[in-house]
N, C-alpha and C positions, 0 to 999 in steps of 0.2 A: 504494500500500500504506500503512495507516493505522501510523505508529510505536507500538511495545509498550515501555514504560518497562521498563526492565531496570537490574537492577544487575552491573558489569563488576566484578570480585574475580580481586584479582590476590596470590598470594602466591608470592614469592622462597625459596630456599635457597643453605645454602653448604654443601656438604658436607665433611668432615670429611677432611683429605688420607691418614689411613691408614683409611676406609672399605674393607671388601671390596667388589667390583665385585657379588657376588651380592646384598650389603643394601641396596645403590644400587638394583639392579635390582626385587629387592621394594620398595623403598620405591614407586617408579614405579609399577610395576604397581597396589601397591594405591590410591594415590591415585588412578589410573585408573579403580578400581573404584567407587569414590565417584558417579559418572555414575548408580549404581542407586538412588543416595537420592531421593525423592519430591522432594524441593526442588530438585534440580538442572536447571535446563534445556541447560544447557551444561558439560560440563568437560572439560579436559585437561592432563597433565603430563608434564614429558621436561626432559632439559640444555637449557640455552641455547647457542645456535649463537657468540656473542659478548657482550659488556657493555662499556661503557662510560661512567665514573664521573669528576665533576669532582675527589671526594672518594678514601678509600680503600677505600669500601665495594664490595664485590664480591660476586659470587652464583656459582652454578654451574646451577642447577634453576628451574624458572616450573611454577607451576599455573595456570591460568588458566579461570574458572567464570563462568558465566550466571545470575542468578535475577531471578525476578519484582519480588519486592519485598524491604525490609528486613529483614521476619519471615521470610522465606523464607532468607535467609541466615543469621538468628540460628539458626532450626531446623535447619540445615547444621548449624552449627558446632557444635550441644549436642549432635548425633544421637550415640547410643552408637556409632554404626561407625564415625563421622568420627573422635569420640572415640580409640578403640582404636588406628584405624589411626596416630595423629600418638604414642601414645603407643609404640607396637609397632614400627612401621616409621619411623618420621621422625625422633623424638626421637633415639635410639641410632644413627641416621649424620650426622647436623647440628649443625654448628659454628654456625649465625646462620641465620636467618630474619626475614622481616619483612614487612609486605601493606597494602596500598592495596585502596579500594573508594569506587566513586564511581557515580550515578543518569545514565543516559542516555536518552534517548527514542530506539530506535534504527528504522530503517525497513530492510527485510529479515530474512535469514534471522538466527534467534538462532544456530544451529550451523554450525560452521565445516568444512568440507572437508578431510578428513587431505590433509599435505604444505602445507596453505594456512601461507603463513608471516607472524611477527606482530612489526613492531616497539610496544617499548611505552618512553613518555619521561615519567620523571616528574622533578618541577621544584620543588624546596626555595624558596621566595622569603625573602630578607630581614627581617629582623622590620623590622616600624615601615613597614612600606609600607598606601600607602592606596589604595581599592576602584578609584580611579582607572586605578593600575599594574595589579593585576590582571584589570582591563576589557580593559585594551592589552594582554597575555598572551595573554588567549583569543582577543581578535582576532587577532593575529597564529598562532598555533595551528588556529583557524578557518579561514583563508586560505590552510594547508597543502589540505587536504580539496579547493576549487578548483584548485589550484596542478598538483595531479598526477592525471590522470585513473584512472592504473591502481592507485590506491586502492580496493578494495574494499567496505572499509568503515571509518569514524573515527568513535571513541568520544572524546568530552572531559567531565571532570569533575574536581570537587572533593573531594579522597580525606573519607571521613567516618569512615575509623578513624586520626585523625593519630596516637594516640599506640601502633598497631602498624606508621604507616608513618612514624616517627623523621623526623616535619616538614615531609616529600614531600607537599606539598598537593595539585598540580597535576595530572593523570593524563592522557595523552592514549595510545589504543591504535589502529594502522592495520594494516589485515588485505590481505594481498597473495597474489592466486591461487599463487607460488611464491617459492624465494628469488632468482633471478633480477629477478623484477619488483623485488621489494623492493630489492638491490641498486643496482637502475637509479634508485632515488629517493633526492637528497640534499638533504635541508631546510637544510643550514649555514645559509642565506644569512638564511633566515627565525628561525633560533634567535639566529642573532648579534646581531638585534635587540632581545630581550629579555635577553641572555646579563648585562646590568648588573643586572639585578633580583633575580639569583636568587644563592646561597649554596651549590646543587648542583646537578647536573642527570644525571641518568642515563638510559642507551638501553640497552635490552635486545632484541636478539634470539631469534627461537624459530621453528620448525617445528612444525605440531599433527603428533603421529606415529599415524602408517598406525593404530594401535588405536583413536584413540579415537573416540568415539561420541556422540549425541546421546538423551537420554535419551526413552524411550518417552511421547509425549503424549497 
């Protein structure tokens, strides 16, 4: 199968601790909804099943979207529905937010199987580091992808919105048929290797839930 360059967009929330459970739930839903925009090839949104922060940053919500190319994501993001919904639903239960987005060549399907579950780790480095260390970064991040066969799929890149994703360069995303499998994989050994270069380092887990959809091609 010939790889389709995609871009992986990833956006976090923190939801607001006296949120109603019904504007949580609208908020979800309609970002769900968002799968009907022409630009979307992939999306999905729901809580994170866990998080894990070197820092005090913390989330509670993941969206997580598919598109072709750059424009294709600028046009997401100006579309009046995307528009409304972040101001209607998202804005009014969100305490912090913030998103990484990074170019992959990926080989397989762009949409993911509801219940498929998703860790995603992204990696703040040091300032003043040179092209060198971040060679050894991805190598080593690379070598996950071999390491464990019940990887589905692994996305790595170089986030290209740093200044919505507060310095988080780094993006790696591995998609696991359920959260069992993903369970059963622990990269420690291979993170601890880079773990001197970096300044933060975050894992986030997620479930794609039973709604969501791949958009009609």
């Amino acid at each position: 199968m010939k790889p389709s360059e995609i871009i992986e967009h990833i956006v976090l929330f923190k939801i607001k601790p006296d949120a109603q459970t019904s504007a949580v739930n609208a908020m979800v839903s309609n970002l769900n909804g968002l799968i009907s925009l022409d630009p979307v090839l992939f999306l999905s949104a729901g809580p994170l099943v866990r998080i894990r922060s070197l820092s005090s940053l913390t989330f509670t919500h993941m969206l997580h979207a598919r598109y072709g190319s750059k424009p294709d994501l600028t046009s997401y993001s100006d579309h009046p529905v995307h528009v409304g919904v972040v101001a209607n639903y998202v804005t009014p239960v969100v305490d912090d937010k913030m998103g990484v987005d990074w170019v992959y060549d990926l080989t397989g399907s762009i949409t993911l199987p509801p219940l498929s579950a998703i860790r995603v780790t992204l990696l703040k480095l040091k300032e003043g580091l040179g092209a060198s260390v971040k060679k050894e970064v991805f190598g080593v991040l690379e070598g996950i992808r071999h390491e464990f066969p019940s990887i589905e799929q692994l996305t790595i890149g170089e986030n290209f919105s740093l200044e919505k994703g507060r310095g988080f360069s780094i993006c790696l995303l591995a998609v696991f048929k359920g959260m069992s499998e993903l369970e059963a994989v622990n990269w420690e050994s291979e993170m601890a290797k880079v773990r001197e270069f970096l300044d933060d380092e975050m894992v986030l887990e997620y479930v794609v839930p039973l709604l969501a959809q791949s958009a009609s091609l």
